[in-house]
C-alpha positions as MATLAB code, in Angstrom:
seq = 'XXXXXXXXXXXXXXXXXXXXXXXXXXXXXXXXXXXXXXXXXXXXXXXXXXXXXXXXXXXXXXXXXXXXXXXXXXXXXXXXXXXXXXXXXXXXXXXXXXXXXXXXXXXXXXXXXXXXXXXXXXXXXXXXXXXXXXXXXXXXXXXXXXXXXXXXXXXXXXXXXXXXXXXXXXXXXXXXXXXXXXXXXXXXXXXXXXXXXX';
ca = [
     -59.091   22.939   11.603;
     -57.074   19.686   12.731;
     -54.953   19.994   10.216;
     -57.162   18.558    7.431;
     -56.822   20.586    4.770;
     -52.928   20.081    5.328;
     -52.952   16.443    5.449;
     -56.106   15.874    3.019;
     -55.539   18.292    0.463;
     -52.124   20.038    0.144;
     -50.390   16.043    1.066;
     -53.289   14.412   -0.675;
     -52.569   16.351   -3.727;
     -50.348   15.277   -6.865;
     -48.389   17.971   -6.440;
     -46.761   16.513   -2.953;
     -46.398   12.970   -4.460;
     -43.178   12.436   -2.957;
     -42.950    9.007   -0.525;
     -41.989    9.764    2.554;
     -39.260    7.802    4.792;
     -38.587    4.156    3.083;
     -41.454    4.785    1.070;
     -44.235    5.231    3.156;
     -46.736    8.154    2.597;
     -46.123   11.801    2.757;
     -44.985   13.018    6.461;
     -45.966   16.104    7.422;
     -42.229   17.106    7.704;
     -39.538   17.576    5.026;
     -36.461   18.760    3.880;
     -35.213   21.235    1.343;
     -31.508   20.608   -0.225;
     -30.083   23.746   -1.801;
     -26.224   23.963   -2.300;
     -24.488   23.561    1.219;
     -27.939   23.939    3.392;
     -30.811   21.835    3.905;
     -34.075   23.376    5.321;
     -35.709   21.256    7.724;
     -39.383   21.805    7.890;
     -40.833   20.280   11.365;
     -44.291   19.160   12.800;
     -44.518   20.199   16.349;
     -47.755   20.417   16.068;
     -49.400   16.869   15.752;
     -47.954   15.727   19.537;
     -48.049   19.271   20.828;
     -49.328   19.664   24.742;
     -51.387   22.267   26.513;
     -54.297   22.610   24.336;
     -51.585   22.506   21.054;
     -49.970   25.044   22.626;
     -46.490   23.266   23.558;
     -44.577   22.267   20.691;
     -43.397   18.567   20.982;
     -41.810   16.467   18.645;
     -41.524   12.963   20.350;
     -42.491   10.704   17.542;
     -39.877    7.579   16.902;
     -39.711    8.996   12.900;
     -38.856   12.887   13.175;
     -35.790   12.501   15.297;
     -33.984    9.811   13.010;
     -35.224   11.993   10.003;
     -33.320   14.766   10.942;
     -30.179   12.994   11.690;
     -30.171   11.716    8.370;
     -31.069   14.900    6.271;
     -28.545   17.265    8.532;
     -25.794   15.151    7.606;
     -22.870   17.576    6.408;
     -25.237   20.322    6.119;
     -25.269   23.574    7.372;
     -29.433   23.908    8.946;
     -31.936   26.046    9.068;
     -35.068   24.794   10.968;
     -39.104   25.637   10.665;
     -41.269   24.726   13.209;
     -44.879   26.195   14.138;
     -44.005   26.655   17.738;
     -41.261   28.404   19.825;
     -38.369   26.656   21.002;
     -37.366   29.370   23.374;
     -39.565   31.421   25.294;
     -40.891   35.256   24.039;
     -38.041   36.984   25.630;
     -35.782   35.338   25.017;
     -34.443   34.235   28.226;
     -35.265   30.028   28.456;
     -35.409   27.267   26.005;
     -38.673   25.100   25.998;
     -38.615   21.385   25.926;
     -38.997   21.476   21.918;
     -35.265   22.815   21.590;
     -34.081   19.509   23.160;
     -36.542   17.568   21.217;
     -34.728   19.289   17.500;
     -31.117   19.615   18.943;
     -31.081   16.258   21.137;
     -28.665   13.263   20.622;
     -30.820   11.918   18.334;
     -32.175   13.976   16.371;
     -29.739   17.502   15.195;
     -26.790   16.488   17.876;
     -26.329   19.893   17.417;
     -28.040   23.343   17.122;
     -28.999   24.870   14.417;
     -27.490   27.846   12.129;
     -30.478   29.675   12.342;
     -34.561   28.882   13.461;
     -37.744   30.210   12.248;
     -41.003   29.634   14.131;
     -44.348   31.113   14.358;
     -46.713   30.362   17.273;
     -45.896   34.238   18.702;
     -48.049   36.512   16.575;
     -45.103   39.031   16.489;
     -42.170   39.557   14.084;
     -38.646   38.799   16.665;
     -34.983   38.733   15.467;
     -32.649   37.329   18.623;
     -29.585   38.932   19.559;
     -26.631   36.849   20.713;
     -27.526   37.671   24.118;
     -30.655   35.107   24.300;
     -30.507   31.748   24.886;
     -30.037   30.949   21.315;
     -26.552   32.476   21.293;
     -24.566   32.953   18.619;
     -24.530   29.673   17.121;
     -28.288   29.342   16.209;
     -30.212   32.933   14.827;
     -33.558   32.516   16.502;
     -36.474   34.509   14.751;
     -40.106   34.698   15.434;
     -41.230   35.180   11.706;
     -45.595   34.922   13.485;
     -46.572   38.933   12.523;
     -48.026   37.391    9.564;
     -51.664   37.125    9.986;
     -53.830   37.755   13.151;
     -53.336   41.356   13.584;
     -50.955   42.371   17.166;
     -50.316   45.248   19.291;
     -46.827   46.393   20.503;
     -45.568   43.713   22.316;
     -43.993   46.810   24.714;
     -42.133   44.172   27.105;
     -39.609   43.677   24.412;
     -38.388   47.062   23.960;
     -34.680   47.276   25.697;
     -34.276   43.884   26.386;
     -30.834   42.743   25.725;
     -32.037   39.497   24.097;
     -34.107   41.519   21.626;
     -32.362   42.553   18.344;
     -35.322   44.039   16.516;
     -39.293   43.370   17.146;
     -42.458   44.163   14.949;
     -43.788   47.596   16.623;
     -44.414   50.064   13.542;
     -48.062   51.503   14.364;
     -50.818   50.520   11.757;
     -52.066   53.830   11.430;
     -54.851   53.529    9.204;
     -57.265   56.485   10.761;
     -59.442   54.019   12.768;
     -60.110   53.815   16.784;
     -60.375   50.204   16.528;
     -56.770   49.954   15.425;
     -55.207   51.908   17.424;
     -52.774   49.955   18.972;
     -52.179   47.569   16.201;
     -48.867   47.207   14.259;
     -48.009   46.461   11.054;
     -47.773   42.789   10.045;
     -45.109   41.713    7.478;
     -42.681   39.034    6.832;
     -39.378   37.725    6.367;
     -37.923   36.576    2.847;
     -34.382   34.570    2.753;
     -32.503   34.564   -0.002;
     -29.628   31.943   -0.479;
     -26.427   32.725   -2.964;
     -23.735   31.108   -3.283;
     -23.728   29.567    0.107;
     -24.532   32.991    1.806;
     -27.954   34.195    3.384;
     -29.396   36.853    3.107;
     -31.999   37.906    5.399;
     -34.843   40.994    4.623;
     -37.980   41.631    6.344;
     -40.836   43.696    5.304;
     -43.745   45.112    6.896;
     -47.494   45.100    5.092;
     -46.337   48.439    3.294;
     -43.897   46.663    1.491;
];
């Protein structure tokens, strides 16, 4: 829809009145303190590559934006599109972009994205490692099949794969969708995910 009703009517509206960095307008990324964390809620979208299909953040604002809101923190990060690769095995240019010099300096404690349309929890064993807990959070919306070339790989904690089920041919070899809900206490996260039957 390129992006308008994001930037003309969810940022347009009085309920996002906040200014944005040294009081400019509303960005289309943000930050959420709570306690000892700060979310960090990215646009690698609006400079995205390859048809939008590339996440890129490469604008002189983002970078300095995280710096600044990380400070001290303990991070989680949201971004539209994947900073590693399905499987788990390479990071794509948008990690460096988020954990670069001047942006994070650092990786994150854990990283939600959604560009995959599949639900993906990352073992230890991908390229995230242990410091950062990557998870595809994309089984959402536009209905998937079993993504079948993620079963047994060692980089693969858990993936989306429960069959839909619902009596018709069409279906057949759709999953479930769901989603993921966080829940922060006392400086500890807890993580829960849920398919469409609850």
């Amino acid at each position: 829809s390129g992006a308008n009703d994001y930037y003309n009517v969810a940022l347009g509206s009085g309920l996002f009145n906040q200014t944005g960095p040294n009081g400019s307008q509303p960005t289309s990324y943000f930050s959420i303190d709570y306690g000892n964390w700060v979310i960090l809620g990215l646009d690698s979208a609006y400079n995205a590559t390859s048809m939008y299909m590339d996440g890129v953040i490469n604008d002189p604002y983002q970078p300095a934006f995280m710096a600044q809101a990380s400070a001290g923190k303990n991070v989680i990060v949201l971004t539209h599109h994947n900073p590693i690769d399905t499987v788990g095995q390479n990071k794509n240019a948008l990690w460096n972009d988020v954990t670069g010099a001047n942006a994070l300096n650092a990786e994150p404690q854990m990283w939600y994205w959604g560009h995959i349309h599949n639900g993906i929890v990352y073992s230890n064993e991908s390229v995230c490692g242990s410091t950062t807990k990557g998870r595809c959070i994309g089984n959402g919306s536009i209905p998937i099949g079993n993504a079948q070339w993620l079963e047994n790989q060692s980089t693969v904690d858990f993936y989306t794969n429960a069959p839909l089920n619902d009596g018709t041919p069409n279906n057949a070899l759709r999953v479930k969708s769901g989603f993921c809900i966080l829940t922060i206490t006392n400086g500890v996260i807890s993580e829960a995910w849920y398919d469409e039957d609850g």
